[in-house]
Structures are given as structure tokens and as C-alpha cells.
N, C-alpha and C positions, 0 to 999 in steps of 0.2 A: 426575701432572697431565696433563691434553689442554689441547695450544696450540693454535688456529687461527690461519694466519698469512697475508694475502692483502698483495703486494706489487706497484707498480704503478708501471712509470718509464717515462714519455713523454718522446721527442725530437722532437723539433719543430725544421727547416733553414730560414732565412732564405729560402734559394733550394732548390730540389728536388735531392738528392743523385745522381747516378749510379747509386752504391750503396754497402750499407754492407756492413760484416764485423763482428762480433760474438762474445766469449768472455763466456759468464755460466757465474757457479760462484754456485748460486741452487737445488742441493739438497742438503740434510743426508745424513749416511751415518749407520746406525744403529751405536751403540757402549752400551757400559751404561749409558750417560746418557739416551739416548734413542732411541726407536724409531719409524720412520712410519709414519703411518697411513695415509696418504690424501697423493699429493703431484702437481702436474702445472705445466706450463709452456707458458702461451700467449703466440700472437703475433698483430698485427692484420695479418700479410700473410701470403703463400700460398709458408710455408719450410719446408723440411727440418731438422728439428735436429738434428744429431751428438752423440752422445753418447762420452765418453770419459773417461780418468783423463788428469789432469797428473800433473806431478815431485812435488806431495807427496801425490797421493791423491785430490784431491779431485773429487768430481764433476761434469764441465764439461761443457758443451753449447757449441755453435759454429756459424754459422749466417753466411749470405751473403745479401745479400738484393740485387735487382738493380734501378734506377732506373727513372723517375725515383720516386724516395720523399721527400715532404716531412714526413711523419713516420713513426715507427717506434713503439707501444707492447706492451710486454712485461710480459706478469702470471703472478704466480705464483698458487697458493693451494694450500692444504696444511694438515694437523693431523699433530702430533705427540707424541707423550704421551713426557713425562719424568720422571725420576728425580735427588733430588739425591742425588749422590755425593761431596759437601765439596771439590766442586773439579775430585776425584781424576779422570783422562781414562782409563780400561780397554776395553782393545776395539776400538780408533780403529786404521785404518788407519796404518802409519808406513812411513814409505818409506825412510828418513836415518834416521843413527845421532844422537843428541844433540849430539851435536859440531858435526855441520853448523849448529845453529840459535845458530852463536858468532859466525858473519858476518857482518861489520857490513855495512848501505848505505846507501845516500847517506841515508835518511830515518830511519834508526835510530844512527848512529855518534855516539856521545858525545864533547865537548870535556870541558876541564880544567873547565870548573867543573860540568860534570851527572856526572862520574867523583867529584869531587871528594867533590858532592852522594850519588851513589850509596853510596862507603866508608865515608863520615861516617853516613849511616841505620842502615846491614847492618850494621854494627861493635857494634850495640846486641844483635845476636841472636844465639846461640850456636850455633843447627843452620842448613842453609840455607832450610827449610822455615821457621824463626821471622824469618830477614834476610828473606827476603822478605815476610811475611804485617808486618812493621817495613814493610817500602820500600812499599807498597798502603795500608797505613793514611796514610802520611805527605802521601804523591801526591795522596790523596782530603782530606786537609788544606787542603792548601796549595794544590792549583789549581784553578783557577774555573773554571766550568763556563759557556763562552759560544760561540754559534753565528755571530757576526758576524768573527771575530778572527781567524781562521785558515781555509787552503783544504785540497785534498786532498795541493798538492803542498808543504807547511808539512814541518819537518824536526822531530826532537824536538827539536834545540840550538834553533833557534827558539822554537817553543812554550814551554819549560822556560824560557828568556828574561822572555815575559812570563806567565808564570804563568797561561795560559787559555790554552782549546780546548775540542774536542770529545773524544768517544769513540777517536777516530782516535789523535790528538794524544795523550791519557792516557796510551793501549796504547805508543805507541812510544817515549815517555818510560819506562814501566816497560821495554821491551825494550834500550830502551840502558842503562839502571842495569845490569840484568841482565847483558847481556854484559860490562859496566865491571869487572863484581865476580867474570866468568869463569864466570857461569851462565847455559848454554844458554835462550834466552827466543824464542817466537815470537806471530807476531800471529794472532788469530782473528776471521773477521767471522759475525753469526750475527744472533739476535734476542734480544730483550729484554721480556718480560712486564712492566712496571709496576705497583705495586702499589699505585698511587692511585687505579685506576678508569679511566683515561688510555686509551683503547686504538688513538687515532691519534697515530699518529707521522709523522717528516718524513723519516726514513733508519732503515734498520737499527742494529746495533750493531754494537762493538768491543770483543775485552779482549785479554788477551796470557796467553799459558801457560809454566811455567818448569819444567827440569826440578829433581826432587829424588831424589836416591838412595832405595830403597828402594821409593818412593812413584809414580816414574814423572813423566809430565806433570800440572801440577796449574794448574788456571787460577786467575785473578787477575783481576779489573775495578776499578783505580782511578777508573772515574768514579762507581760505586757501594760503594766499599770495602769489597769482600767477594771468596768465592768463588763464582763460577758454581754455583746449585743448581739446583731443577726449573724457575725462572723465562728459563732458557737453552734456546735451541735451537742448537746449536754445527754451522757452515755449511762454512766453509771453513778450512785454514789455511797459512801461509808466513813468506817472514821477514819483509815489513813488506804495509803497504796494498796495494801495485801486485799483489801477488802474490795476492791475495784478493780484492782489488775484487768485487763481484758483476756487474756491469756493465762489461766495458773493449773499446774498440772503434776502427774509426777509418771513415771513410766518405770519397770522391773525389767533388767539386763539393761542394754544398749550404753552401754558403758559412760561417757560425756558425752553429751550432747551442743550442738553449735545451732545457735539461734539468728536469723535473716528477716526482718522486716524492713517492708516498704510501706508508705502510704502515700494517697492521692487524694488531696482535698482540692478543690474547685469548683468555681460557680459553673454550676451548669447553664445549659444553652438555653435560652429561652423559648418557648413553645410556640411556634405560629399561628 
């Protein structure tokens, strides 16, 4: 399948910033799931953008920009044609051994009752490949799916609390089970095709990937109970949100700042 994806975050300062600094991991790397076709990264000021790998791989851009700036917009767009692979990640850059992705942090570490919750699910399933594919089914049961409730900097023991969040919230809930239960689990941020016809969105996506013997990395999306098929464009990954964010930045003066994204995910038109 061909995804076209145009991504679009306006910042907007109270007062005119100084200037800003900026880290966007905002392109996919081709692996067997998917390949680019066409991908670029605008800006509405006149920057240099650096290109680079981080610590897990992923493809970063980096960019200064110098004041006064009272706003900043950054667009992406891009086509990418994918393949489902039942989950399965082949091909992906890996920087870390499995083991590293056991580390808890502040936004992934599980208390006594989400470890509790985790042994009590997995205990149902004999391989770890079935405990898990158990703990994604359950997750997508039981929690709500609501954009008012929860922020970026929300933990999974919160979330998991009141049973609603977002994309965000889901993935780091399944990543603390995971690690509860001593399987390597990390977060991925990327895009999501919908299958209702839908093709504006308000943010990108979130799912989480866990490892299984034999198998490798195999993703998981509790907010749609499944695995990641050709409906996925897989962006960035790490151990929780901060480390993926597509956007993370900070800016001197410009007092609060007000944040606007769109996105546009859709199959693209097929070629003659």
C-alpha cells in the first residue's frame, strides 16, 4: 500500500522568542515493512537543518533558529508504500541489545497494582508471543480511549489508574506490563492510516514493540488491538515518549508558547 502523509505543527509565542532550538525525528528509515518514496521537511524561516542518527537510530534533524521568531511552522510530507509483516520489525536499524529496552523511566515504571495487572493477563498464555498478543487484547478492552484526560507528561501508573488516554498513554501502559513481566518492550511513534475514510487527524501515532525469541521485535497497538500491518508507517523509536517525540525543543524569551498540529494520513492515488 502507498501512504501519503503531510504533517503540520505551528508554534505560536505570546511574546517574540529570541530563538528557538529544535530536535524533530519526523523521518521513517526503510526496513521490510516499508520503503520511501518521496519524503521532505519544511520550515517557514530561512534554517539549516542537520541531519543525524541518535542513540537508537533514528533519523534526527536539528535546527537553531535565531529571533526575534513569534512563530515557528514545520511541515512535513511524504509517501511511503508498506507491507504488512504481522507485526514482525526485519531490517530496522538496532543500536541496543534487547536487554537495554528493560529500563524502566519515570513514564514507563509500573507500581504493585499495573505489575500485579500485568502477571495476572500473561499468566493466561503459554509462549511469550501469546502473553503478549493476551496483554493487547485486554488493554484495548478495558481502556478508554479519550483526548481530554491525560497530557504528554501523564505516567502509565497514572493512566492505568483511570483507565483512559490516548495513543501515548496505551503504548506505555503495554511497556510497563512488559517490562513487569521481564520482556524487553519499547515505544514507537509513527502514523496511522484509518480505516473509516478519516484522513485528518490531530497528532500522529503511538504503539509499543516487544521483544520475542525467535521472532525478533514484533509491534503491538493497544489503542487498536492489533498488530501494526501495511496501515503503519513506523517513525521513530525508544524507551518511552520523551525519546521519540517528533517535535522536542526549547526557545529563550517568547514568553508561553501555543502549539497547532494537523496531520494527513491517506492512501495515496495509484500510479498509471
Amino acid at each position: 500500500m502507498r501512504i501519503r502523509v503531510r504533517h503540520e505543527t505551528n508554534y505560536r509565542y505570546s511574546a517574540p522568542a529570541k530563538s528557538v532550538i529544535q530536535k524533530l525525528l519526523l523521518t521513517p528509515r526503510n526496513h521490510c515493512g516499508q520503503h520511501l518514496l518521496d519524503w521532505r521537511i519544511d520550515m517557514d524561516r530561512d534554517v539549516r537543518l542537520r541531519s543525524a542518527e541518535d542513540a537508537f537510530g533514528n533519523i534526527m534533524h536539528s535546527c537553531s533558529v535565531e529571533g526575534p521568531v513569534d512563530r515557528l511552522t514545520t511541515a512535513i510530507e511524504g509517501e511511503v508504500e508498506t507491507f504488512d509483516t504481522a507485526g514482525v520489525v526485519d531490517g530496522a536499524v538496532e543500536r541496543f541489545p534487547p536487554v537495554l529496552y528493560l529500563r524502566d523511566t519515570p513514564l514507563t515504571v509500573a507500581n504493585a497494582d499495573l505489575s500485579d495487572f500485568a502477571f495476572e493477563t500473561m499468566a493466561h498464555g503459554h509462549t511469550r508471543l501469546d502473553k503478549l498478543h493476551i496483554l493487547v487484547d485486554r488493554l484495548y478492552a478495558e481502556l478508554a480511549f479519550d483526548t481530554d484526560v491525560t497530557h504528554a507528561a501523564t505516567t502509565a501508573v497514572e493512566a492505568f489508574t483511570q483507565k483512559q488516554g490516548v495513543c501515548q498513554d496505551f503504548a506505555h501502559i503495554f511497556i510497563a506490563c512488559a517490562r513487569a513481566a521481564d520482556i524487553p518492550a519499547r515505544y514507537v511513534s509513527g502514523y496511522f492510516l484509518r480505516s473509516d475514510g478519516c484522513d485528518e487527524q490531530v497528532a500522529g501515532h503511538a504503539w509499543a514493540e516487544a521483544y520475542v525469541e525467535d521472532l525478533g521485535w514484533v509491534g503491538f497497538d493497544p489503542a487498536h488491538g492489533v498488530s501494526p500491518n501495511e496501515n503503519y508507517i513506523r517513525v521513530a523509536i525508544a524507551l518511552d515518549y520523551l525519546g521519540a517525540a517528533p517535535i522536542r525543543g526549547t526557545h529563550t524569551g517568547g514568553l508561553n508558547e501555543e502549539l497547532k498540529v494537523n496531520v494527513h494520513v491517506a492512501q495515496a492515488q495509484s500510479q498509471s
